[in-house]
C-alpha positions in Angstrom: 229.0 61.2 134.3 226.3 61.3 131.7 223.7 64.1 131.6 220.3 64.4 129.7 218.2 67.0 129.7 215.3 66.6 127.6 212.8 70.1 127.5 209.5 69.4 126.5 208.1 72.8 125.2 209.8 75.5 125.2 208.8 78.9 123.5 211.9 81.5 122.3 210.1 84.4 123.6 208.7 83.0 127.0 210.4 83.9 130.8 209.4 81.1 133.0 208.3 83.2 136.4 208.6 80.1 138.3 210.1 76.7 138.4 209.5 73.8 140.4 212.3 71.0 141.0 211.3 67.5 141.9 213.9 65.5 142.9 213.3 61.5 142.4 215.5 58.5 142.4 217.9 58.9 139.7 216.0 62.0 138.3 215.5 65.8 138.7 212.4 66.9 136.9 211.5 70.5 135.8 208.1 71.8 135.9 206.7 75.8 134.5 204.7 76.5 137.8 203.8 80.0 136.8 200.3 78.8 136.7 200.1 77.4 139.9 197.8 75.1 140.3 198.6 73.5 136.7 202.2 73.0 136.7 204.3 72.0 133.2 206.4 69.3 133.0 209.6 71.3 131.2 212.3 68.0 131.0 214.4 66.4 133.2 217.7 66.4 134.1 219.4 62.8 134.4 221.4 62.1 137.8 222.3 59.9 140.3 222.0 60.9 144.0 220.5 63.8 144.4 219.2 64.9 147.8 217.8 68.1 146.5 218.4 71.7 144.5 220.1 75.1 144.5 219.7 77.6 141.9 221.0 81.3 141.7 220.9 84.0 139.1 223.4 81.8 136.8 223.6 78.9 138.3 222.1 75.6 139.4 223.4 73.1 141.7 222.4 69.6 142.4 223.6 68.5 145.6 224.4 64.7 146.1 225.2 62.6 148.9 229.3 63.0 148.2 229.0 65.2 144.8 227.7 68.3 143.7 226.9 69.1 140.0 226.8 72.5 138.4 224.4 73.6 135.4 224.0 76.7 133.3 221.0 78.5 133.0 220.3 76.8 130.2 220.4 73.2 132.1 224.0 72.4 130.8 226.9 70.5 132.6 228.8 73.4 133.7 231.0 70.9 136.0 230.8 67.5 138.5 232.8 67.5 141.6 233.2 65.0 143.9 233.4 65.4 148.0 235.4 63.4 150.6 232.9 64.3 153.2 229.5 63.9 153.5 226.7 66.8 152.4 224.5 67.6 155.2 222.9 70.5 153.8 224.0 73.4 151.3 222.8 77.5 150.8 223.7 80.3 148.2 225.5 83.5 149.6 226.9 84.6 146.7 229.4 81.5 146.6 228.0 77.9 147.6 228.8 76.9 151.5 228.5 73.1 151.6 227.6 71.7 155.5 229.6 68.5 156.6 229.7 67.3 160.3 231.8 70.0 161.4 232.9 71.6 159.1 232.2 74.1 155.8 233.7 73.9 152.2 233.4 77.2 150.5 232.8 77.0 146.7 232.6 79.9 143.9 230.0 80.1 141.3 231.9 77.5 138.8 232.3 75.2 141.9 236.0 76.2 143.0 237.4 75.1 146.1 237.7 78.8 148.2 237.5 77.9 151.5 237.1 75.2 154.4 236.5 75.7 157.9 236.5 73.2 160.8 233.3 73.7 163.5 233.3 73.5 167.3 229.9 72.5 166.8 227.7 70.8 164.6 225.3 73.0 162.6 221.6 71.5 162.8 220.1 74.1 160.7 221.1 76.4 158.5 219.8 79.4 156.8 221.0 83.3 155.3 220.0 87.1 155.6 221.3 89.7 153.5 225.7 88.4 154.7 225.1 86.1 157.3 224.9 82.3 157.3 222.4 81.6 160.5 222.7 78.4 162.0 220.8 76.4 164.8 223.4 74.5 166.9 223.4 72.8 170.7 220.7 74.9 171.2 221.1 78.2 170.4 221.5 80.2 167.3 224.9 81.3 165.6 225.2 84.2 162.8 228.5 83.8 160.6 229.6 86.2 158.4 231.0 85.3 155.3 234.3 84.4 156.6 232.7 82.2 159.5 233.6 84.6 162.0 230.5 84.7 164.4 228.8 88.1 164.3 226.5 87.5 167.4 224.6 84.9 168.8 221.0 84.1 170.7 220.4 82.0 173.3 217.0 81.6 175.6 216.3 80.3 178.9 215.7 76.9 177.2 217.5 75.1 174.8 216.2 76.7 170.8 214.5 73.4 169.1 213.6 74.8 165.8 214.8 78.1 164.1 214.1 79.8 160.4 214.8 82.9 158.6 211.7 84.1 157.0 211.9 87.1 155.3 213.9 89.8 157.6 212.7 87.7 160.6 213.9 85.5 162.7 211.9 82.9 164.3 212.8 79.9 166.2 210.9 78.1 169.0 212.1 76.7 172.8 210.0 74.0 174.4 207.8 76.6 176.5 208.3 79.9 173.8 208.2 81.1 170.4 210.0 84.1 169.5 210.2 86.3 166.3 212.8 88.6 165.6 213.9 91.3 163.5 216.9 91.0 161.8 216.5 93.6 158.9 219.1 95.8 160.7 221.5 93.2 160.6 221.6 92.3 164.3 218.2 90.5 166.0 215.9 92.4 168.0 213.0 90.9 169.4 209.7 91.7 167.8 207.6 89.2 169.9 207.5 86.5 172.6 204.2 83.8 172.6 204.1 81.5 175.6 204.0 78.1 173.5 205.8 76.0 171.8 206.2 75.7 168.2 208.2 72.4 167.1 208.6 73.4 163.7 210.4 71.7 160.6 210.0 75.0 158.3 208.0 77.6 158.6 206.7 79.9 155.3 205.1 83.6 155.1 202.2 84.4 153.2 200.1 87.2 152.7 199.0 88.2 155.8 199.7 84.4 157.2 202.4 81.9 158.5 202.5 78.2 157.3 204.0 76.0 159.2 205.4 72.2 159.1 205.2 70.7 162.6 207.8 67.8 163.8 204.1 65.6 163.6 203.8 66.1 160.1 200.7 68.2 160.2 200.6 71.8 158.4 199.6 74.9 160.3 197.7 78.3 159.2 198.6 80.8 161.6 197.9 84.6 162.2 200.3 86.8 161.5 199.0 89.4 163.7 198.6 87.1 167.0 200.0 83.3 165.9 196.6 82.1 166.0 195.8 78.7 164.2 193.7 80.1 161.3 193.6 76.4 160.2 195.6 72.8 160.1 196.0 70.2 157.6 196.3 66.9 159.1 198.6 65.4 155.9 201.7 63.4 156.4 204.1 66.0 155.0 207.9 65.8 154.9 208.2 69.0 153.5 206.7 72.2 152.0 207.8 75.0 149.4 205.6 77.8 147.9 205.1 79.4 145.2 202.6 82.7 145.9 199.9 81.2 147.9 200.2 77.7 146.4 202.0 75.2 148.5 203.9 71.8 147.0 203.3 69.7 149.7 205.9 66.4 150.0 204.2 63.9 151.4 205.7 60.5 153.4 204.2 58.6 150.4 206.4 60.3 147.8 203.6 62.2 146.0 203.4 66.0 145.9 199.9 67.7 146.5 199.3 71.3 145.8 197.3 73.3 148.6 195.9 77.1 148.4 196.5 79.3 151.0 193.8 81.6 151.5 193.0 83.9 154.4 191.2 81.9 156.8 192.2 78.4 155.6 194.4 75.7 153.6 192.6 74.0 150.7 194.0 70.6 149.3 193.8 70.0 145.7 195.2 67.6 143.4 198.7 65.4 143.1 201.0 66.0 140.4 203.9 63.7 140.7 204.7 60.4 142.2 208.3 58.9 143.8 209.2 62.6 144.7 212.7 62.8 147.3 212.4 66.4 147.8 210.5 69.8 145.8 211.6 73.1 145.6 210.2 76.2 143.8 212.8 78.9 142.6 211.6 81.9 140.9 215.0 82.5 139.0 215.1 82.9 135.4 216.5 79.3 134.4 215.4 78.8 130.5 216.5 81.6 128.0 215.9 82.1 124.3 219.2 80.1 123.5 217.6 77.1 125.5 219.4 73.8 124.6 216.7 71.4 123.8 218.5 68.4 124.2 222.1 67.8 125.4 224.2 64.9 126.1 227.7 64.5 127.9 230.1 61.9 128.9 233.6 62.5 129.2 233.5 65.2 126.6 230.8 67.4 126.2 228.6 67.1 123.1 225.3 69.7 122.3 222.8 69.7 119.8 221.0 73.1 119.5 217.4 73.8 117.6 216.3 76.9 116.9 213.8 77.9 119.3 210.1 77.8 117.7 209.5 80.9 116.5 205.2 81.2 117.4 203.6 84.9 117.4 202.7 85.7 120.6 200.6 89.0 119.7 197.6 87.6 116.9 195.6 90.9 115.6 192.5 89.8 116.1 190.6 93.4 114.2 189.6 96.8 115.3 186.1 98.2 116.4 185.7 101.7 115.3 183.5 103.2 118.0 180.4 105.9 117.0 181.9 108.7 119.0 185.1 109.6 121.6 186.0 107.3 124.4 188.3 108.9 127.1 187.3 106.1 129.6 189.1 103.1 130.4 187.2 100.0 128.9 186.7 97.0 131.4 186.2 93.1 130.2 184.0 90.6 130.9 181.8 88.5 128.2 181.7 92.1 126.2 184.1 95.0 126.1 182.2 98.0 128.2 182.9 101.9 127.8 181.1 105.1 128.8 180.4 108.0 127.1 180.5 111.4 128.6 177.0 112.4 127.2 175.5 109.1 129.4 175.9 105.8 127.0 177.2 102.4 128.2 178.8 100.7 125.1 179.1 97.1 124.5 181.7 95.7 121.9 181.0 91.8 121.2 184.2 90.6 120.9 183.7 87.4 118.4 181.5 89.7 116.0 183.0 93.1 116.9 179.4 94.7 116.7 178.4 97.4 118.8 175.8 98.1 121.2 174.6 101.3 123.2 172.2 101.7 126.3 171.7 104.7 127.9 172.4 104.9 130.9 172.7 108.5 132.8 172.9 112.1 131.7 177.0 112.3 132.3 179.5 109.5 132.5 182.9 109.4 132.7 183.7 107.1 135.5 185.2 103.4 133.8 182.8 100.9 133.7 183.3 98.2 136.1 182.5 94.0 135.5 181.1 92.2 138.6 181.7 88.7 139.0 178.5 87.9 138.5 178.4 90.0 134.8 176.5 93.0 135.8 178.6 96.5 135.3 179.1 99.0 137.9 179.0 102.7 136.9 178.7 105.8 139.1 177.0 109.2 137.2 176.9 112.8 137.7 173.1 112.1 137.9 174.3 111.3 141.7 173.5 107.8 141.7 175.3 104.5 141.3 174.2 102.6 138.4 174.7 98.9 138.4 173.6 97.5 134.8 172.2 94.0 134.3 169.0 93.5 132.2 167.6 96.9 134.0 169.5 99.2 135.7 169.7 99.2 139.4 170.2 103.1 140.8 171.6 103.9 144.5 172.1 107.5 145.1 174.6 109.7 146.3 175.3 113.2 148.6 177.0 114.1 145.3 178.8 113.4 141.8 180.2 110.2 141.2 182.7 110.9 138.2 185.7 108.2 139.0 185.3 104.5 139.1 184.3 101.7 141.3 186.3 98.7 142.6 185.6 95.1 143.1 186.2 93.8 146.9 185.6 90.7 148.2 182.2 91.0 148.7 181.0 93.5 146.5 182.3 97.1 145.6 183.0 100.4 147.0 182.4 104.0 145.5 183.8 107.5 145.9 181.3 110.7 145.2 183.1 114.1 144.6 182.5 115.1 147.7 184.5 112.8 149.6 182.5 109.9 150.8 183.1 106.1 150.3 179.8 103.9 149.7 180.6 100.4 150.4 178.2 97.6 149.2 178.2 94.5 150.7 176.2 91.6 147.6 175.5 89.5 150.7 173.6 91.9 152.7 170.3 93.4 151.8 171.3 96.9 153.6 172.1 99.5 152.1 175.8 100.5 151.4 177.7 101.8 154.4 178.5 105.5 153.9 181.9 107.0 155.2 182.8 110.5 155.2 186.2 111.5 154.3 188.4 114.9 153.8 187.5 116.1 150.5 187.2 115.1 146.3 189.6 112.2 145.6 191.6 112.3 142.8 191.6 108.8 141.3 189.9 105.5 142.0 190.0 103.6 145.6 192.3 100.4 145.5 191.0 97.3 147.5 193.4 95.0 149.3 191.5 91.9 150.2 193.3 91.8 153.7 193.9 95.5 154.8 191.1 97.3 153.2 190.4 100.1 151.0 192.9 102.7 149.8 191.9 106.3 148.8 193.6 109.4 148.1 192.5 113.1 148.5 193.1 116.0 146.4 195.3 117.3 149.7 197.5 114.1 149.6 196.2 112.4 152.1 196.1 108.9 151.5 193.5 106.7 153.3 193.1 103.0 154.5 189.4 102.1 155.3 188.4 98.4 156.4 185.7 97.0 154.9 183.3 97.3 157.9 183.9 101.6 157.3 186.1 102.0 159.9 188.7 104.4 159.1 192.7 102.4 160.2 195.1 105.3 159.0 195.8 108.1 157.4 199.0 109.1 155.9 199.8 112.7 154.2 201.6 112.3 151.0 201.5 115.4 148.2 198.8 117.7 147.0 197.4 116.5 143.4 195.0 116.6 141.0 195.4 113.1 139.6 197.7 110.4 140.8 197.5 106.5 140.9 197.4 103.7 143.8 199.3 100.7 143.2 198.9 98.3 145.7 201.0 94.9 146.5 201.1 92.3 149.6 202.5 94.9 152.0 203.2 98.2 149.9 201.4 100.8 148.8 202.5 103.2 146.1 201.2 106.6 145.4 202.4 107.6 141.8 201.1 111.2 141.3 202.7 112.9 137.8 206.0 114.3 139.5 206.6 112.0 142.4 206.3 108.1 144.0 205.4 107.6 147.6 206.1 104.3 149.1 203.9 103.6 152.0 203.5 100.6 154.3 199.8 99.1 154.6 200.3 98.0 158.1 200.5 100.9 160.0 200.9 103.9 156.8 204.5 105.0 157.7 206.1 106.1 155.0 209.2 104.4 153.7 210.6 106.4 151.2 209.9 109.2 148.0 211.4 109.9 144.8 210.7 112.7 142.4 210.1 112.4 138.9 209.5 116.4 138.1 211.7 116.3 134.8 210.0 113.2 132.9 206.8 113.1 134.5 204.7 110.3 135.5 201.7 108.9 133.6 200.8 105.0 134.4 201.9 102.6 137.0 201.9 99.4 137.9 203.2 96.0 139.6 204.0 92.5 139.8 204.4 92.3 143.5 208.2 92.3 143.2 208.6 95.4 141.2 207.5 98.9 140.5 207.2 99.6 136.5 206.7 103.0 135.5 206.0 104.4 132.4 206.6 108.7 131.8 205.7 111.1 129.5 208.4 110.6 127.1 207.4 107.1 126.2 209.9 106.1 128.7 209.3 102.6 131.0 211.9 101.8 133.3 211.7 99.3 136.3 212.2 100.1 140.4 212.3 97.8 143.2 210.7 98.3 146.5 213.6 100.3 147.7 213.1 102.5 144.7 216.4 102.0 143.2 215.9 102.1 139.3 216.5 98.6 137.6 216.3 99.4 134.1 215.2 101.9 131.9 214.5 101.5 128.7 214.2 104.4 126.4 212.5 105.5 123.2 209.4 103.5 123.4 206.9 106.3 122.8 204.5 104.3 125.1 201.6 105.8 126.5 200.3 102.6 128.8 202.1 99.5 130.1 200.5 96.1 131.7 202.1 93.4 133.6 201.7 89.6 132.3 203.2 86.2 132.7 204.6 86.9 129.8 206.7 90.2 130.4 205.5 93.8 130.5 203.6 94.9 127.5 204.2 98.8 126.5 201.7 100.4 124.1 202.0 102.9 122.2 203.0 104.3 118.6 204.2 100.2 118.7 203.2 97.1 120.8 206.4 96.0 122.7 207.0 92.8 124.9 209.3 93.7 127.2 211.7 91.6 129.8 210.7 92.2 133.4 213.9 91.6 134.3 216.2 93.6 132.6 213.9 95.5 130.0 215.3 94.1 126.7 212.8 94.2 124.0 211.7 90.3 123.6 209.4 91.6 121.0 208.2 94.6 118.8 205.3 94.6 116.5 203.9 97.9 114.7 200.2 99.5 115.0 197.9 100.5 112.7 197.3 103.8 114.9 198.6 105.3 118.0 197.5 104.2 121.6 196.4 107.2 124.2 194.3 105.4 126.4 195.4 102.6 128.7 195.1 98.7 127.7 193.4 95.4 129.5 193.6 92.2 129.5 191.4 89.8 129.8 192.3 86.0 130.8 191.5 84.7 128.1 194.2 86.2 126.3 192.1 88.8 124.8 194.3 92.5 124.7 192.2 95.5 124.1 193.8 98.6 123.3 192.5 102.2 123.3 192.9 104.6 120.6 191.3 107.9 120.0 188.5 106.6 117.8 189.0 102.5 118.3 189.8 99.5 119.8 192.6 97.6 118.6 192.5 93.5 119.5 194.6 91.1 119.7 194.9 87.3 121.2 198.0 87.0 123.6 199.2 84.0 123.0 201.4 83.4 125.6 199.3 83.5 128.4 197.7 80.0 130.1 193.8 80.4 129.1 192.7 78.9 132.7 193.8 79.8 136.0 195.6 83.3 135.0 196.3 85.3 136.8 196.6 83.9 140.1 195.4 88.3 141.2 193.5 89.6 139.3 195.7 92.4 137.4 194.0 95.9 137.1 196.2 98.0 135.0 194.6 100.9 136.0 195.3 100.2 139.9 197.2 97.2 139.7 195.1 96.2 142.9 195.7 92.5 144.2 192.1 90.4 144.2 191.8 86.9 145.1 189.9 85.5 142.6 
């Protein structure tokens, strides 16, 4: 069996977040979907037969009609075998079960025979949680462990038409109900009951939203909270996969169309590939800096390596020395914007590096921040809330405002020191809604487009406000004086110096805590997926949502951190480039000063990086210049913003 793979760009230094397999007649294309909505043809891997793609940590399989065919990370021929039965379906947990007409061939990683099992029944559908294989059959549902001994099983009045693991839920659909259940536990326990029908081919969570594929081809937005049809694509679609809120919609005519799932609908934008079989998206980290650019086997394997082009990803672009001491965080926009404690807003012009000042209060020291429509919002101790354009618009306050804004979807919201929230809608020619909390926060409020805004009080308490000023929760956490919010999808995280609070958004329960009392805590932030954490020591080191530590990596002497496509950038006596995976250093360049204050980055590319008496610039390199990111990343927050 002959093999090409033929990689079209690909960059020593650069972790594809994202990758998008197309299966067509005689072909398996690769594409870089890390910018969503502009995918990158990567190569193309040259087969016969494929029906569609598997991929784990160190492995990917393309699954054939009677053969199976196992490549390296790196897209090399690992090895080819070939099946007496037919493939019906295949899924990953930890080794490779392969469906037939009843019956289940077990394979390990390098695609050795473990295991078969003959089936009572035919398995219809078939998906995994955590060590079961779940499987729709004759109407009801079946959970296998690992050995195929059944665990438990689920039946309903009427005969189950449609089933789907989604997350740690478990929904499937009868001809009169649909039911979701929770399986996180390891055994189901019903969550909800709807009186309809759902005749679903697959269903997908995002956000705050369910997508699903009905048995008519049509694509539904639904509710989370109550199932509601949000919205409903009337495309002939054979199948969908996702990638964030992007779906790669199959369609009946072969061609894939990308749609963007936003709160309250599903927006169709272009096609990117013709002749497509099947599309999946797998976020696994497939090309690494010994990529093969082009291989070729037959009987026996030949490879031709290149070295990997060697492009700088950090490009000094100059410093700005600034007229006076900045302990603010500086925000981007068409200039770079600070304030001054004794009342100035500074403006750096990036392409000229020249400075401007306008006064703008007696005391600042909240950050600066950019509006989408350029003018800078800026709260004073002059108790007012300046927004600077050509003049300078002033709202006032009960009290001082010394801690920054945030954007939210339709305009921004304030804190005074005094504990109340001013929320200002840009649509609305009111003024801003005023609500009275506890007491003085302690660091900026975090916006989630779809839950509201988060605040924290010097007592601990840690606040979710909706946009309309109605208080939805409160949630007691630790007394500080500083601390950070980092907010994802469904997690919030209160980082104060000596400990990490792990909250849910829903309903403010707290899942768990961890102290950090010996190293101490400065900056925080997220990708969604992971928690990165950066301590006084210079320390970074990586948690997931569980809070189980990842990586550490020592020694750095970094005083900031910032998450990118790239990998995690940490600041400090040197710039680093750092794996968000497993924290190896991907790359190290030296400064001309230290860093003490935290970094930005624009999307452009643009990195600005604070030091006691300048700013230090450089062009990232490895970022897409259009279309990143997909949230707007706020390293001082890490707050998720459609954009």
């Amino acid at each position: 069996m002959k093999h090409v793979l033929i990689a079209l760009l690909l960059l020593s230094h650069v972790t594809i977040a994202a990758t998008l397999f197309v299966v067509k007649e005689g072909t398996v294309e690769l594409y870089d979907v890390s910018v969503p909505l502009i995918p990158v043809r990567l190569g193309s891997i040259d087969v016969s037969d494929a029906l569609k793609v598997l991929s784990s940590d160190s492995h990917v399989y393309v699954l054939g009609t009677m053969r199976i065919e196992a490549f390296d990370q790196n897209l090399r021929p690992v090895k080819t075998i070939e099946l007496n039965r037919k493939v019906i379906d295949a899924v990953l947990l930890e080794d490779l079960y392969v469906i037939h007409d009843y019956s289940i061939s077990v394979f390990d990683k390098n695609l050795n025979l473990k295991a078969s099992y003959t089936l009572n029944e035919r398995l219809a559908k078939v998906g995994t949680y955590s060590k079961l294989l779940i499987a729709l059959s004759d109407g009801k549902i079946i959970a296998f462990d690992r050995t195929l001994k059944r665990v438990w099983e689920i039946s309903a009045p009427d005969p189950i038409i449609s089933a789907q693991v989604v997350g740690s839920n478990l929904m499937f659909s009868t001809k009169k109900e649909f039911y979701i259940m929770n399986i996180s536990e390891g055994a189901p326990v019903l969550e909800s009951k709807h009186k309809f029908a759902l005749n679903f081919q697959q269903i997908l969570s995002t956000r705050s939203n369910l997508v699903a594929l009905l048995e008519d081809r049509s694509i539904l937005l639904l509710s989370r909270s109550d199932l509601s049809v949000v919205d409903k694509l009337n495309v002939p679609a054979v199948s969908i996969s996702n990638y964030r809120d992007y779906l790669y919609i199959v369609t009946d005519k072969g061609t894939i169309v990308i749609a963007s799932v936003l709160p309250n609908s599903l927006k169709l934008f272009q096609t990117v590939a013709t002749n497509v079989k099947w599309a999946g998206v797998t976020e696994a980290d497939l090309l690494r800096p010994t990529t093969v650019v082009e291989v070729q086997t037959t009987t026996e394997t030949r490879s031709a390596q290149e070295k990997p082009r060697q492009d700088k990803l950090f490009t000094f672009l100059g410093e700005v020395k600034l007229p006076q001491k900045v302990n603010t965080t500086l925000a981007i926009g068409r200039e770079l914007y600070m304030s001054t404690l004794d009342g100035n807003l500074l403006r750096v012009d990036p392409s000229t590096l020249k400075i401007q000042s306008t006064k703008v209060a007696f005391i600042l020291t909240a950050d600066p921040v950019v509006m989408d429509d350029g003018s800078i919002v800026l709260g004073s101790w002059d108790k007012s809330i300046c927004v600077v354009t050509d003049k300078i618009v002033r709202m006032s306050t009960d009290s001082h405002v010394s801690l920054a804004a945030a954007k939210t979807p339709r305009g921004f919201v304030a804190v005074d020191d005094d504990g109340t929230l001013y929320i200002l809608d840009s649509r609305g020619s009111e003024g801003p809604i005023r609500v009275r909390l506890t007491g003085w926060f302690v660091c900026p409020p975090a916006v989630h487009e779809d839950y509201g805004i988060l605040v924290l009080d010097w007592l601990g308490i840690l606040h979710l406000v909706d946009f309309s000023g109605k208080e939805v929760w409160s949630s007691i956490t630790e007394s500080t004086k500083s601390a950070e919010i980092v907010v994802t999808d469904e997690l919030v995280f209160v980082v104060t110096q000596k400990s990490i609070w792990c909250v849910q958004i829903k309903d403010g329960r707290t899942r768990w805590t961890q102290s950090f009392e010996k190293t101490g805590l400065i900056q925080a932030v997220s990708d969604g997926k992971t928690l990165y954490l950066c301590d006084s020591s210079g320390n970074v080191r990586a948690l997931d949502f569980s809070g189980k530590t990842i990586w550490l990596r020592e020694n750095l002497s970094a005083r900031t951190i910032l998450s990118t496509q790239a990998g995690l950038i940490a600041a400090g006596e040197k710039l680093h480039l750092l794996s968000a995976k497993d924290g190896s250093i991907l790359l190290e360049e030296s400064l001309p000063v230290s860093i003490s204050g935290k970094m930005k980055l624009a999307e452009s590319g643009l990195l600005a990086l604070m030091a006691e008496d300048r700013i230090l610039l450089y062009k990232l390199n490895g970022s897409p210049t259009a279309g990143w990111p997909m949230y707007l990343r706020d390293a001082v927050n890490s707050s998720l913003f459609r954009k």
